[in-house]
PyMOL Python script that loads the backbone (N, CA, C, O; Angstrom):
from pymol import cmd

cmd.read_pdbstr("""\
ATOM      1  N   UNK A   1      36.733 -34.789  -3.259  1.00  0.00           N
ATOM      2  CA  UNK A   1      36.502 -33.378  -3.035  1.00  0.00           C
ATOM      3  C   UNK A   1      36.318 -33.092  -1.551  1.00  0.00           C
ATOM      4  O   UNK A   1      35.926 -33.985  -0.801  1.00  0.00           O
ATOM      5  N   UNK A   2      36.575 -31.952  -1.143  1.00  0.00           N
ATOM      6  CA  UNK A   2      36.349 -31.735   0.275  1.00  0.00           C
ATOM      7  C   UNK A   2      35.022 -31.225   0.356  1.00  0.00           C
ATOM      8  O   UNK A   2      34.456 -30.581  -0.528  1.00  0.00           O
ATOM      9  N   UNK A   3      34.438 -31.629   1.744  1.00  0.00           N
ATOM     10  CA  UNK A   3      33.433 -31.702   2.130  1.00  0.00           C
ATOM     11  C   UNK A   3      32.927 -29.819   1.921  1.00  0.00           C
ATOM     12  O   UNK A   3      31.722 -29.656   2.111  1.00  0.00           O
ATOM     13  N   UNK A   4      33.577 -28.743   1.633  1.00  0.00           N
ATOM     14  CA  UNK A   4      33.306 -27.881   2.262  1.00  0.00           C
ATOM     15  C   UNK A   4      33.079 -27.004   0.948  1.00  0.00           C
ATOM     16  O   UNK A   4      32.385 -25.987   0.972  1.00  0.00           O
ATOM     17  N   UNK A   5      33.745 -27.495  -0.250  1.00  0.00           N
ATOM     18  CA  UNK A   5      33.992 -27.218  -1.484  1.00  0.00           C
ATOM     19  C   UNK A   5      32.245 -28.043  -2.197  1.00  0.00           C
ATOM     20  O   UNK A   5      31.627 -27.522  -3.125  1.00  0.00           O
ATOM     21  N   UNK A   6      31.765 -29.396  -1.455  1.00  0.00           N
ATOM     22  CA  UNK A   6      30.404 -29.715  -2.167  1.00  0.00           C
ATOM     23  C   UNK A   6      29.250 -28.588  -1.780  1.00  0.00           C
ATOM     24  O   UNK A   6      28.418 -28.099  -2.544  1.00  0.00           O
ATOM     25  N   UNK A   7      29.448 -28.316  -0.351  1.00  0.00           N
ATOM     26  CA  UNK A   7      28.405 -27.765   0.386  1.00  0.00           C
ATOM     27  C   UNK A   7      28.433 -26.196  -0.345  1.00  0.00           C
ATOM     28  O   UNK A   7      27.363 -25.588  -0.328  1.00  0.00           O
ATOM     29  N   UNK A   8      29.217 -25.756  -0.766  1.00  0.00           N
ATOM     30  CA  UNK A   8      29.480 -24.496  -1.319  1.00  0.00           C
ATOM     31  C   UNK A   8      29.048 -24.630  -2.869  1.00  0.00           C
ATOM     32  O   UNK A   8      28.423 -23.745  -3.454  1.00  0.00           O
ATOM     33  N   UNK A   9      29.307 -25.403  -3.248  1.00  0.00           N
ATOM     34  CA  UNK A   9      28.229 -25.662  -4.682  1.00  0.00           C
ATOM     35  C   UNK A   9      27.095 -26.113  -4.394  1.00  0.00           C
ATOM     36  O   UNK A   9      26.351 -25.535  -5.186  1.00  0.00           O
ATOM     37  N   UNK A  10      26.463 -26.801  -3.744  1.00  0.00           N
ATOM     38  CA  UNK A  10      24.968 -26.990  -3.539  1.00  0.00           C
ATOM     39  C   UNK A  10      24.819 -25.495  -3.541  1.00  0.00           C
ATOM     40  O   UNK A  10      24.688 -24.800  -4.548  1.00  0.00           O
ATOM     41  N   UNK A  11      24.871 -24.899  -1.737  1.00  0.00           N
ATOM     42  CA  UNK A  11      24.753 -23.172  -2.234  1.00  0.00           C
ATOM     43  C   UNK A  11      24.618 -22.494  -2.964  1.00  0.00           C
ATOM     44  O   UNK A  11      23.794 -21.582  -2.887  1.00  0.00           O
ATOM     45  N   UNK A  12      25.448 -22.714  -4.026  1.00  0.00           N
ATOM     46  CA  UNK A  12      25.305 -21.545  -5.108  1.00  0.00           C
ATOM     47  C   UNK A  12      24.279 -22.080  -6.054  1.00  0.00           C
ATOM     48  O   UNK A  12      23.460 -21.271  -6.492  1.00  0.00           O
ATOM     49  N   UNK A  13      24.207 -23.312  -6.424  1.00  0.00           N
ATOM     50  CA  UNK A  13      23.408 -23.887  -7.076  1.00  0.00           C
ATOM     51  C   UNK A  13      21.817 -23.541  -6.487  1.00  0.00           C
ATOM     52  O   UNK A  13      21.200 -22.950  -7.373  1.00  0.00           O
ATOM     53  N   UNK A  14      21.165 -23.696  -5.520  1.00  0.00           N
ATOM     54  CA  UNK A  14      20.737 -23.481  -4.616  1.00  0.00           C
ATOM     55  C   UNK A  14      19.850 -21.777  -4.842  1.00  0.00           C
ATOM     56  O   UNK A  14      18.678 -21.433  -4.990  1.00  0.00           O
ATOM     57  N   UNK A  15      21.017 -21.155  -4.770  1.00  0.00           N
ATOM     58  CA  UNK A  15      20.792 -19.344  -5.124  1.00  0.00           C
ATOM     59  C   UNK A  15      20.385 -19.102  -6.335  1.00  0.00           C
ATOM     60  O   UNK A  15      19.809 -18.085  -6.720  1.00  0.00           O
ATOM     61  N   UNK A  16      20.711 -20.142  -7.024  1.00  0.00           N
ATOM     62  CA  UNK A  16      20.450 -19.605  -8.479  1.00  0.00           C
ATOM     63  C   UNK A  16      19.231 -19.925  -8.901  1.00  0.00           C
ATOM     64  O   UNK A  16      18.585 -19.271  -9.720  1.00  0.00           O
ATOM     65  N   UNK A  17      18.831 -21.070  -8.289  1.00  0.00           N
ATOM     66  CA  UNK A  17      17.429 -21.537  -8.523  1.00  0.00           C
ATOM     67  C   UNK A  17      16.535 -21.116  -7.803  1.00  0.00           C
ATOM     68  O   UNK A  17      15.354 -21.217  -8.137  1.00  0.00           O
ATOM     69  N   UNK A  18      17.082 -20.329  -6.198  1.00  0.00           N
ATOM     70  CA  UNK A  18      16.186 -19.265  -6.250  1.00  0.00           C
ATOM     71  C   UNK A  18      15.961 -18.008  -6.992  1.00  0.00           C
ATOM     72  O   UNK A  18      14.819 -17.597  -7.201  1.00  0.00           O
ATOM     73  N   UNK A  19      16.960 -17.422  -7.372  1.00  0.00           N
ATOM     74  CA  UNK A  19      16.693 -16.324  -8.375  1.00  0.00           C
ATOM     75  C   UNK A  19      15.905 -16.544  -9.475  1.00  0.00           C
ATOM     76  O   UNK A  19      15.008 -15.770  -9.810  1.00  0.00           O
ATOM     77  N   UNK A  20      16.153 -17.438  -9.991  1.00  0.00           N
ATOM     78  CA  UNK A  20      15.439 -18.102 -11.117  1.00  0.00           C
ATOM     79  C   UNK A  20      14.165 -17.913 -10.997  1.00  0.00           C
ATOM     80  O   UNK A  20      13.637 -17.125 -11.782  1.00  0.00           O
ATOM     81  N   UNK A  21      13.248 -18.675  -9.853  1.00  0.00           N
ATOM     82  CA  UNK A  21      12.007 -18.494  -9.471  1.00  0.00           C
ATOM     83  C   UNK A  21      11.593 -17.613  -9.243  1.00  0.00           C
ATOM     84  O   UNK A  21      10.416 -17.434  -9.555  1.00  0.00           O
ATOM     85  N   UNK A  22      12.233 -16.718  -8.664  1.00  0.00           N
ATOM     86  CA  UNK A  22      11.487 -15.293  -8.482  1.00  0.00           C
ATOM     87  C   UNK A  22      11.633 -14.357  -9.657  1.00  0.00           C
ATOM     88  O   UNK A  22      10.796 -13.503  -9.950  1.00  0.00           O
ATOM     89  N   UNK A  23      12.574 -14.545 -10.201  1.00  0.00           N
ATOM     90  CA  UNK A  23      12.713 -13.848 -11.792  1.00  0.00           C
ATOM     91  C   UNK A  23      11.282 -14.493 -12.531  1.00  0.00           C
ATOM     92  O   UNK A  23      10.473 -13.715 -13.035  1.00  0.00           O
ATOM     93  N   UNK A  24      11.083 -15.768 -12.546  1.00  0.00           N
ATOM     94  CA  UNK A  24       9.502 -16.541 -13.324  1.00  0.00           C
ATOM     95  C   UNK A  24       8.630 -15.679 -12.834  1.00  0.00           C
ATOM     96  O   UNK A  24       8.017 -14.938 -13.603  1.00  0.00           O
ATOM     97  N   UNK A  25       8.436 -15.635 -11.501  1.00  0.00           N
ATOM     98  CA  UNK A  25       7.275 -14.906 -10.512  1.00  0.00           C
ATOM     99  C   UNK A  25       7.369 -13.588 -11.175  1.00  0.00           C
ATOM    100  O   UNK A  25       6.313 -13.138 -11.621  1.00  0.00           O
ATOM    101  N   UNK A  26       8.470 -12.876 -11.321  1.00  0.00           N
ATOM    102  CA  UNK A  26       7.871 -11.306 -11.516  1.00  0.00           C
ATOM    103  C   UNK A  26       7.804 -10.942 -13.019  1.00  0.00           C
ATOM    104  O   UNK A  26       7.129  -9.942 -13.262  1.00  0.00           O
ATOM    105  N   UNK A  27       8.449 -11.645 -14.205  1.00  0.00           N
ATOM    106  CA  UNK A  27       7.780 -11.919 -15.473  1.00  0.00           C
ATOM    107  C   UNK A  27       6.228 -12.306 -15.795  1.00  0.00           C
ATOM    108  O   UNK A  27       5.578 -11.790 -16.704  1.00  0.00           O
ATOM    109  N   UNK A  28       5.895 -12.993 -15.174  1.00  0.00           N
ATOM    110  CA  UNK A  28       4.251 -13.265 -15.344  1.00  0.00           C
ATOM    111  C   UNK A  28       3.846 -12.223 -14.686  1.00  0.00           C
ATOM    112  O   UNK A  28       3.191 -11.486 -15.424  1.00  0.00           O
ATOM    113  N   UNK A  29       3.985 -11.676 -13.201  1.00  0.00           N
ATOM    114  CA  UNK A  29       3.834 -11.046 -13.188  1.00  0.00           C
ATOM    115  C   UNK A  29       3.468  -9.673 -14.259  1.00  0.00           C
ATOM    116  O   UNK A  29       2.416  -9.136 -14.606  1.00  0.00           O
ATOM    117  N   UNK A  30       4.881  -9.442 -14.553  1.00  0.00           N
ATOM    118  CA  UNK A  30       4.496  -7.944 -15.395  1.00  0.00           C
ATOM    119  C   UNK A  30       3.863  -8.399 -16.886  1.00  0.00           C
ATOM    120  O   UNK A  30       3.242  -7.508 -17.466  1.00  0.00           O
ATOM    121  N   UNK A  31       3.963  -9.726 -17.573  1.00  0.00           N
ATOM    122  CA  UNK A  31       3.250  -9.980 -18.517  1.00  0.00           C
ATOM    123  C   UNK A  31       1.595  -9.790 -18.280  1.00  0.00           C
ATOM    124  O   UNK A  31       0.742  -9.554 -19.135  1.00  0.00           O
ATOM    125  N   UNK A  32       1.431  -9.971 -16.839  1.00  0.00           N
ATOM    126  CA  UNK A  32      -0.728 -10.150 -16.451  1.00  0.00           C
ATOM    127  C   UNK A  32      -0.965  -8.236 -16.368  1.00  0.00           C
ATOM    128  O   UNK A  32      -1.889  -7.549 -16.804  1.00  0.00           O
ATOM    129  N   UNK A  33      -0.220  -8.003 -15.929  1.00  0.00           N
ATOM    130  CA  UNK A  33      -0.060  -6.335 -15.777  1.00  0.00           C
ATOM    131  C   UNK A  33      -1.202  -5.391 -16.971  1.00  0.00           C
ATOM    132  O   UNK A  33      -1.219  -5.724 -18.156  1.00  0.00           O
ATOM    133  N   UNK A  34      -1.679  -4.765 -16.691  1.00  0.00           N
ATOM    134  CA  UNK A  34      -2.098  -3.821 -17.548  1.00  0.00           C
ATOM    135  C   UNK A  34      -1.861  -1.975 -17.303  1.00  0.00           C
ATOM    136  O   UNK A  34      -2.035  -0.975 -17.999  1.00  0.00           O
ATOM    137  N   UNK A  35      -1.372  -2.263 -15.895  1.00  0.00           N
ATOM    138  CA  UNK A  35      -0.840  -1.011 -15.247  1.00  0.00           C
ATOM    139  C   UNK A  35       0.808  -0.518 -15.668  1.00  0.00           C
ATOM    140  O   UNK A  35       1.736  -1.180 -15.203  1.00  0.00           O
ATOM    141  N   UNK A  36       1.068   0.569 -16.488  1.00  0.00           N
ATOM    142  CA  UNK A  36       2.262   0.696 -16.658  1.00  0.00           C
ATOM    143  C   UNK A  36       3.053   1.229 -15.554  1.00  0.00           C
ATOM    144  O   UNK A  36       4.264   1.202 -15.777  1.00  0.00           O
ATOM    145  N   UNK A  37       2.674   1.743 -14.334  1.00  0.00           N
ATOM    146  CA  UNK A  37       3.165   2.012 -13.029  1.00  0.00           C
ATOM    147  C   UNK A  37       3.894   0.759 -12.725  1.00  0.00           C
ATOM    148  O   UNK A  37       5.111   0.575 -12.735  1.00  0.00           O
ATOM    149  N   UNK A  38       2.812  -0.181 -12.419  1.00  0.00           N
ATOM    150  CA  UNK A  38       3.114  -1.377 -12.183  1.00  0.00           C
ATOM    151  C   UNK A  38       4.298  -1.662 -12.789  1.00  0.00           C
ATOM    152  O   UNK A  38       5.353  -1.832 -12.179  1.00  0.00           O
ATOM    153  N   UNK A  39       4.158  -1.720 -13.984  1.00  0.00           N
ATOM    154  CA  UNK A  39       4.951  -2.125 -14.692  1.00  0.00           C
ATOM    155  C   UNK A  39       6.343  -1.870 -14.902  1.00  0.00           C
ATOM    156  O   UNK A  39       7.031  -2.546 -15.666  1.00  0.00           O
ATOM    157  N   UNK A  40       6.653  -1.158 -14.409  1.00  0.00           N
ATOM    158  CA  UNK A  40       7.976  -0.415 -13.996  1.00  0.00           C
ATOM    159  C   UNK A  40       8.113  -0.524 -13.109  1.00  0.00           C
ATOM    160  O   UNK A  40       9.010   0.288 -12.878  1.00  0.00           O
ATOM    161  N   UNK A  41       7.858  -1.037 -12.143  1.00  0.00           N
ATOM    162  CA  UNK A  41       8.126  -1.322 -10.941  1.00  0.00           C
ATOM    163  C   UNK A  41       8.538  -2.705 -11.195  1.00  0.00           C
ATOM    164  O   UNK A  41       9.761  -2.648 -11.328  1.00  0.00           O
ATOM    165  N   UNK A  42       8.118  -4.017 -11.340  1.00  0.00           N
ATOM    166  CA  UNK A  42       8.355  -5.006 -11.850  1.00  0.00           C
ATOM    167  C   UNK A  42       9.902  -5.280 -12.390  1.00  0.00           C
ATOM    168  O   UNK A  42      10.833  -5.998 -12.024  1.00  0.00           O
ATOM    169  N   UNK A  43       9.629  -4.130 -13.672  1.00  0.00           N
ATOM    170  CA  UNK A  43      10.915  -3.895 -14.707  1.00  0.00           C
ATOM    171  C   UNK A  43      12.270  -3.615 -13.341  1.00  0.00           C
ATOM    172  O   UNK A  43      13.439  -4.000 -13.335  1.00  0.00           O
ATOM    173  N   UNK A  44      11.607  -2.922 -12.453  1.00  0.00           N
ATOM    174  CA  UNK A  44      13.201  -2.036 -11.739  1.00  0.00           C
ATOM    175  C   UNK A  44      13.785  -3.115 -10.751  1.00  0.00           C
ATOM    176  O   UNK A  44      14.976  -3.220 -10.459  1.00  0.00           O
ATOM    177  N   UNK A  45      12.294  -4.252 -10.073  1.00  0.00           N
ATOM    178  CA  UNK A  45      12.587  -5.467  -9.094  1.00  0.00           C
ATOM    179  C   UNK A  45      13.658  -6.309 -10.002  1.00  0.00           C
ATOM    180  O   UNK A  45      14.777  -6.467  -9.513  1.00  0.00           O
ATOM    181  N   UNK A  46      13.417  -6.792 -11.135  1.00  0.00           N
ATOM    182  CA  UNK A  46      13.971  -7.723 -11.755  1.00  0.00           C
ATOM    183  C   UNK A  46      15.024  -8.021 -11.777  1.00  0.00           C
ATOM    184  O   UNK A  46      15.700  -9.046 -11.694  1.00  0.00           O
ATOM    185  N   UNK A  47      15.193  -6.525 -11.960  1.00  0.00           N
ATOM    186  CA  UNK A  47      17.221  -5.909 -12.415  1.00  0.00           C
ATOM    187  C   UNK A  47      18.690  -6.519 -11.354  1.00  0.00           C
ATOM    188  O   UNK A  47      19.899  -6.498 -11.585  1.00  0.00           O
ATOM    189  N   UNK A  48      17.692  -7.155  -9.857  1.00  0.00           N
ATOM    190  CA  UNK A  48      18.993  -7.477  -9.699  1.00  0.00           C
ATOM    191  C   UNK A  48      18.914  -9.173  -9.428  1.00  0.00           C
ATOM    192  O   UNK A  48      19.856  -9.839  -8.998  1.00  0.00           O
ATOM    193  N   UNK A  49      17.482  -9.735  -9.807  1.00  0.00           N
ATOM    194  CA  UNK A  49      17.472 -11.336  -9.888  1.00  0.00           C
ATOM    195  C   UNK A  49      18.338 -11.239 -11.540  1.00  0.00           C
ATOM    196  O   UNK A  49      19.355 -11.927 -11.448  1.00  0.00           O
ATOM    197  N   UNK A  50      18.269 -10.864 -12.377  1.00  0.00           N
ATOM    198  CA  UNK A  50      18.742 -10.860 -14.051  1.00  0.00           C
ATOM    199  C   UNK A  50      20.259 -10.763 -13.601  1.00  0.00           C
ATOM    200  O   UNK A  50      21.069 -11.537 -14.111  1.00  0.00           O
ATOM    201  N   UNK A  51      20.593  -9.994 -12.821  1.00  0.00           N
ATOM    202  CA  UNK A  51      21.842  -9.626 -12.280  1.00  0.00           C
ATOM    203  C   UNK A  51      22.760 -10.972 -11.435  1.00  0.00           C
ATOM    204  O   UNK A  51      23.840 -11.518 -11.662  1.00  0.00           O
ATOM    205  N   UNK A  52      22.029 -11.088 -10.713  1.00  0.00           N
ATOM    206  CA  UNK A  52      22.691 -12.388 -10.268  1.00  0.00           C
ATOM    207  C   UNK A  52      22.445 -13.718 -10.808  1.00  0.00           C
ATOM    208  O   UNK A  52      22.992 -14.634 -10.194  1.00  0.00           O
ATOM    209  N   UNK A  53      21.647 -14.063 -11.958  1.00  0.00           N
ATOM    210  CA  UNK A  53      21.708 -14.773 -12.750  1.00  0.00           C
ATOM    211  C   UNK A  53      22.909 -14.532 -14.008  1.00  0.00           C
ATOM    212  O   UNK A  53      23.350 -15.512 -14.608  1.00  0.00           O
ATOM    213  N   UNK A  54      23.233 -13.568 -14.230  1.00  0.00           N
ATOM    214  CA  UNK A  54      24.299 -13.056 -14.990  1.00  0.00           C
ATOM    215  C   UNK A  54      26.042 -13.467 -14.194  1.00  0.00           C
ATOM    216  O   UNK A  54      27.039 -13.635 -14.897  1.00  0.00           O
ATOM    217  N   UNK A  55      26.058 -13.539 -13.009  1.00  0.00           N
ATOM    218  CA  UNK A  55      26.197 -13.624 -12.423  1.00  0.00           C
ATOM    219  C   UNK A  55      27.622 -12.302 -12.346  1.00  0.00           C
ATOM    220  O   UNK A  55      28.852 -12.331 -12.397  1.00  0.00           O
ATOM    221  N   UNK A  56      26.584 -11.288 -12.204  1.00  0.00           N
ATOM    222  CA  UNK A  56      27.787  -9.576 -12.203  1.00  0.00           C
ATOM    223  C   UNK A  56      27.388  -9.157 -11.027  1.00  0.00           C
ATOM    224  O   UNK A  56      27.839  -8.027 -10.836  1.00  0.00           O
ATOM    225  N   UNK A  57      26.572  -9.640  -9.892  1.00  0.00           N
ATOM    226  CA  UNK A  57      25.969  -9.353  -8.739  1.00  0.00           C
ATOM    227  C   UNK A  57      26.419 -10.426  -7.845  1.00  0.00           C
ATOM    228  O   UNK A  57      26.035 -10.457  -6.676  1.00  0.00           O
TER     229      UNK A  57
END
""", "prot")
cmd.dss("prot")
cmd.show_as("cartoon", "prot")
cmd.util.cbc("prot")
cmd.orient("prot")
């Protein structure tokens, strides 16, 4: 494989497992929540880690 084609999958691999984590982070998040403000706010952050885990972003 070319060198340029691995480094470009680590990357993406990489992105996804950051999204991932921060998608965990703002689920507990809005699960500890008792504020429905909050809580929609949470709901509206999510939309584009879910998104690029989908991968339509």
């Amino acid at each position: 494989m070319d060198i340029l084609v691995i480094i470009n999958a680590i990357f993406t691999v990489l992105t996804y497992a950051t999204a991932l984590f921060f998608l965990i982070a703002i689920v507990r998040a809005f699960i500890r929540t008792k504020n429905v403000q909050n809580a929609l706010v949470y709901c509206i952050i999510m939309v584009p880690f879910v998104l690029r885990l989908l991968r339509l972003k």
